[in-house]
MIPA-33124 format. One record per residue: residue number from 1; residue in one letter; x, z, y of N, C-alpha, C, O in turn. Coordinates in Angstrom, 2 decimals. Each point is the difference from the previous one (the first is absolute). Layout:
residues N
nr, rest, n.u, n.w, n.v, ca.u, ca.w, ca.v, c.u, c.w, c.v, o.u, o.w, o.v
NUM, A, X, Z, Y, X, Z, Y, X, Z, Y, X, Z, Y .
...
END
This chain:
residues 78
nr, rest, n.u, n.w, n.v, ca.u, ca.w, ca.v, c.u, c.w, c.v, o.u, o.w, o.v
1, X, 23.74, -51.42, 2.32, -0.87, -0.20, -1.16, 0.69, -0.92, -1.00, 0.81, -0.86, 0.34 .
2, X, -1.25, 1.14, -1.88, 0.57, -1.10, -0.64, -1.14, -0.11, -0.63, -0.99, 0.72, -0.16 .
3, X, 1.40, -1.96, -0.24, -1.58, -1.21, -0.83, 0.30, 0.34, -1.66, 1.15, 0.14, -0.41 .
4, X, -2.26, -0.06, -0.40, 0.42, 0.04, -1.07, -1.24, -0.90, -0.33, -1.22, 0.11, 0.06 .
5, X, 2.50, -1.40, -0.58, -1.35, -0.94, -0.88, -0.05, -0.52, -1.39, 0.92, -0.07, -0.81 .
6, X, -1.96, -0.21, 0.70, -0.01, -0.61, -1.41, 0.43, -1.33, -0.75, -0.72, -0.90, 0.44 .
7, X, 1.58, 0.42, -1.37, 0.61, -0.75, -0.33, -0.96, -0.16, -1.56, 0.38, 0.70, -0.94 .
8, X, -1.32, -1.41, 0.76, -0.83, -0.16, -1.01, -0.90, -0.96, 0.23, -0.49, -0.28, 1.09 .
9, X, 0.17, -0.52, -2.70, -0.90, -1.40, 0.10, -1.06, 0.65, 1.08, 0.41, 0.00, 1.16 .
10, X, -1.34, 0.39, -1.31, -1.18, 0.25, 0.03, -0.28, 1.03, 1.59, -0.90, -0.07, 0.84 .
11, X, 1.66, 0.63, -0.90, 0.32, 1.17, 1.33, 1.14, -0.12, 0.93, 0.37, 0.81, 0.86 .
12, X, 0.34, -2.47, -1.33, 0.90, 0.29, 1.46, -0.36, -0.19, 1.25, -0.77, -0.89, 0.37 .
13, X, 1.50, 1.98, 0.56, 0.06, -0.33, 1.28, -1.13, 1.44, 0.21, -0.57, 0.00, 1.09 .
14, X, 0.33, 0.79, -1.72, -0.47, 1.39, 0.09, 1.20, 0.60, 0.49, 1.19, -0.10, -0.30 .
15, X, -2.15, 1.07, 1.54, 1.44, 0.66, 0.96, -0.62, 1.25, 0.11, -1.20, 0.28, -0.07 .
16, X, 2.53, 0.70, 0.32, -0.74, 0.93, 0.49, 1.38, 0.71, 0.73, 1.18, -0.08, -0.37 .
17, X, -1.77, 0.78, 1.52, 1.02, 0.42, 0.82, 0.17, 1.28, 0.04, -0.96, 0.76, 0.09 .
18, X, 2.55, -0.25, -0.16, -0.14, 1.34, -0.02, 0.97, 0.15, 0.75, 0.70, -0.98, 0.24 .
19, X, -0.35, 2.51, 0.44, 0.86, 0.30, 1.34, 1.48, 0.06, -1.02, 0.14, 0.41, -1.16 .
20, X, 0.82, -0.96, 2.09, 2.08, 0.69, -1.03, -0.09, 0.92, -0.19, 0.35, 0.30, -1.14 .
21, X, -0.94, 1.02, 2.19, -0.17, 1.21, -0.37, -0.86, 0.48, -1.65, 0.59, 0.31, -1.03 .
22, X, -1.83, -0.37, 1.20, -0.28, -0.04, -1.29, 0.38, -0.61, -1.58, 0.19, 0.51, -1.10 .
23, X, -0.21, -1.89, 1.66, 0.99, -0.32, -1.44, 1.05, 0.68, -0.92, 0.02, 0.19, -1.21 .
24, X, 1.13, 0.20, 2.52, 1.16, 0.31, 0.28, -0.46, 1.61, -1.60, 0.77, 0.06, -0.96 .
25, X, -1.85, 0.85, 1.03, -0.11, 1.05, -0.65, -0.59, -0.96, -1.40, -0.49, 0.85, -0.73 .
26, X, 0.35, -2.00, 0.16, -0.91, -0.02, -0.77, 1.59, -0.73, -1.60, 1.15, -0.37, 0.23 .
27, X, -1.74, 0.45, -1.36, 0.75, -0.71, -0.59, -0.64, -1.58, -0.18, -0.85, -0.62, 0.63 .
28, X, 1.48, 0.37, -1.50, -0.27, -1.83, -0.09, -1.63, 0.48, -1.18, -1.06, -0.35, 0.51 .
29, X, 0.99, 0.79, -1.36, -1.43, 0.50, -0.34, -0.90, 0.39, 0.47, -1.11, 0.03, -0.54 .
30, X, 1.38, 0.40, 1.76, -0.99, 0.69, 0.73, -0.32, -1.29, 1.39, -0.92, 0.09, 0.81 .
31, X, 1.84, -1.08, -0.85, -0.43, -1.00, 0.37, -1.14, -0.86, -0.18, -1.04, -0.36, 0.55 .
32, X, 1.66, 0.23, -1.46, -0.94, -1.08, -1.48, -1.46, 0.72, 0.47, -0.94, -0.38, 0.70 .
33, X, 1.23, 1.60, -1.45, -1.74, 0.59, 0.11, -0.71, 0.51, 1.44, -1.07, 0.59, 0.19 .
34, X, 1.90, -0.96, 0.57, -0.65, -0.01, 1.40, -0.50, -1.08, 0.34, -1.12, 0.04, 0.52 .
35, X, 1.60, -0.95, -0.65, -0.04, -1.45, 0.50, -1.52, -0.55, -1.23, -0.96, -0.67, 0.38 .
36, X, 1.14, 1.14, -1.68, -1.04, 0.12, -0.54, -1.34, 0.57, 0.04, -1.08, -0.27, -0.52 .
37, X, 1.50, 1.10, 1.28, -1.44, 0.76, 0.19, -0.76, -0.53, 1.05, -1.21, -0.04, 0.22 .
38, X, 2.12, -0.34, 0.32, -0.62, -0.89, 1.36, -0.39, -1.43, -0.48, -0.64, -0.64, 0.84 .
39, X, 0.77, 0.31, -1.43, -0.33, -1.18, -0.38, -1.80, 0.09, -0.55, -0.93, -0.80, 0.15 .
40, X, 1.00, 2.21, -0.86, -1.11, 0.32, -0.84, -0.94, -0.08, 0.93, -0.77, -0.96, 0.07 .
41, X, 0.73, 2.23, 0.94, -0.56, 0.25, 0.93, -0.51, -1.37, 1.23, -1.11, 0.00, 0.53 .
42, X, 1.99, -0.88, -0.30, -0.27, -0.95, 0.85, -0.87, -0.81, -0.66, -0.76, -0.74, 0.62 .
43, X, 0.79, 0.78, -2.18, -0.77, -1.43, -0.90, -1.35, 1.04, 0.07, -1.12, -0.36, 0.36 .
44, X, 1.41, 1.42, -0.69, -1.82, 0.58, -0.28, -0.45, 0.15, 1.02, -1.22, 0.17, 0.00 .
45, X, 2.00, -0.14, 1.48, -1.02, 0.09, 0.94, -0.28, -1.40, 0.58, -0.60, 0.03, 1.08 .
46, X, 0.87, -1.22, -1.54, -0.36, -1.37, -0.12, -0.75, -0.19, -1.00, 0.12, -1.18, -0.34 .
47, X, -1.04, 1.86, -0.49, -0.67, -0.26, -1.32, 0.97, -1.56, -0.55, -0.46, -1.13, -0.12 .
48, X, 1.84, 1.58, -0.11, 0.98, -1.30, -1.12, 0.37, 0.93, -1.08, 1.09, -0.14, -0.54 .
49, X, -1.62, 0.75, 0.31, -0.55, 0.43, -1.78, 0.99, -0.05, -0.93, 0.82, 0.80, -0.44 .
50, X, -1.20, -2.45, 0.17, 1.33, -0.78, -0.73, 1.20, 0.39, 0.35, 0.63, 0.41, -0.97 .
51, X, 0.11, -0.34, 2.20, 1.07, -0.36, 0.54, 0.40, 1.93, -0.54, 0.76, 0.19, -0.95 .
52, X, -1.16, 0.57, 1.43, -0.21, 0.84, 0.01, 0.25, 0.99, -1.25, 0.56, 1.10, 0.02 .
53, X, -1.06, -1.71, -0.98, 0.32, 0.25, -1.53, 1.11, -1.01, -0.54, 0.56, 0.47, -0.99 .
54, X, -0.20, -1.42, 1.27, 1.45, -0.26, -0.33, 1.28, 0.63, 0.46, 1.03, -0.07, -0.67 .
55, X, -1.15, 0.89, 2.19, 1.34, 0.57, 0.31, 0.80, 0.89, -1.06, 1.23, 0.05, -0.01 .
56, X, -2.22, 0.77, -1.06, 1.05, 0.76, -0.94, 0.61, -1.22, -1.13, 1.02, 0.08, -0.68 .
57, X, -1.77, -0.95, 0.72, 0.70, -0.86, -0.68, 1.46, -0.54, 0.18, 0.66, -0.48, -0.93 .
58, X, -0.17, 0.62, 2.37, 1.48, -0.72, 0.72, 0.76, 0.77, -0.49, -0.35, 1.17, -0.16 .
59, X, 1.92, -1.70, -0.32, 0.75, 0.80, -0.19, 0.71, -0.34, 1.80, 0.90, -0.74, 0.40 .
60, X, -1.53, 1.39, 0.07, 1.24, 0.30, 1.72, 1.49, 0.54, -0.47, 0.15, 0.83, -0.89 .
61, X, 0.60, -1.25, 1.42, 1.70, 0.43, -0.13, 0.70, -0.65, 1.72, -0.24, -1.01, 0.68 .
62, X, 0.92, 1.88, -0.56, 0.70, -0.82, 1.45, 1.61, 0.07, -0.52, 0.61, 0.98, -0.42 .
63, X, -0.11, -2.52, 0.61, 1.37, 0.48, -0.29, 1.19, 0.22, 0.77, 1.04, 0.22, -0.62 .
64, X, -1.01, -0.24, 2.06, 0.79, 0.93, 0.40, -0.43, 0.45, 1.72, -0.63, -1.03, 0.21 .
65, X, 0.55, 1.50, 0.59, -0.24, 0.37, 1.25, 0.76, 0.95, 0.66, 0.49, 0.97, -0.56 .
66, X, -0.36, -1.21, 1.69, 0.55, 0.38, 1.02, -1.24, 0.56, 0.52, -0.98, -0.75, -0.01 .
67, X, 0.76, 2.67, 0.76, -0.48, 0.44, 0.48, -0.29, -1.11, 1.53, -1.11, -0.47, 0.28 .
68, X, 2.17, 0.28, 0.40, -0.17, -0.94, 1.07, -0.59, -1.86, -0.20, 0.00, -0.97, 0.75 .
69, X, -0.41, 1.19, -2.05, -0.34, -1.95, 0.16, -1.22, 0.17, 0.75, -0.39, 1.12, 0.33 .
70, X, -0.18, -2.09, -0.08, -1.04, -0.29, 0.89, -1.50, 0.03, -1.27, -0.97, 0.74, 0.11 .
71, X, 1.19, -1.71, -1.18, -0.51, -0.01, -0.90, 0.35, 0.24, -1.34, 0.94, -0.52, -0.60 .
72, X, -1.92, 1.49, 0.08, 0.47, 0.31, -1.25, -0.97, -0.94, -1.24, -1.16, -0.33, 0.28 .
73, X, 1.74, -0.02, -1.55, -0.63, -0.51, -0.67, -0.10, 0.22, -1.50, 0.88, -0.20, -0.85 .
74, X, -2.46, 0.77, 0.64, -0.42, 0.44, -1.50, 0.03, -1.56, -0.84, -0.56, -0.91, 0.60 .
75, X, 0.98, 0.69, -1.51, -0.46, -0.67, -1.40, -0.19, -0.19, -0.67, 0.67, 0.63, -0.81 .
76, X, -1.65, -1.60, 0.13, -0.72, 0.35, -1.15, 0.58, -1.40, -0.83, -0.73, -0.82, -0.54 .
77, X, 2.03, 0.77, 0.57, 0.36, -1.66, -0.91, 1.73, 0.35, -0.10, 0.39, 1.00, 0.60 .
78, X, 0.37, -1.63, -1.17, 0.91, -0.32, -0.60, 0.39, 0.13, -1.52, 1.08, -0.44, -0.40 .
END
């Protein structure tokens, strides 16, 4: 499995795990909006509303990864 987390004021330390296998087919966009959607989905089924309607707000970017790291990391700063 690799971890994909969030690197942002407000949302760091948001994870979400996905198998090497799967990743392995996805691009770095299709990251972003995976890892996003899940975010959506986890806040609305927590009624966090708020939290929830800021995710299209992040600009997510990862800047470099290795299929094999342990953790991968989206960010929303530099």
């Amino acid at each position: 499995m690799t971890i994909l987390q969030i690197s942002a004021k407000t949302y760091w330390g948001f994870r979400v795990d996905i198998s090497k296998e799967d990743i392995s087919f996805l691009t770095i966009d299709e990251i972003i909006l995976h890892v996003k959607n899940q975010m959506k989905s986890f806040f609305k089924l927590h009624n966090l509303l708020e939290l929830k309607e800021g995710v299209d707000n992040l600009n997510l970017h990862i800047h470099n990864y290795d299929i094999q790291d342990p953790v991968i990391y989206l960010c929303d700063h530099c």
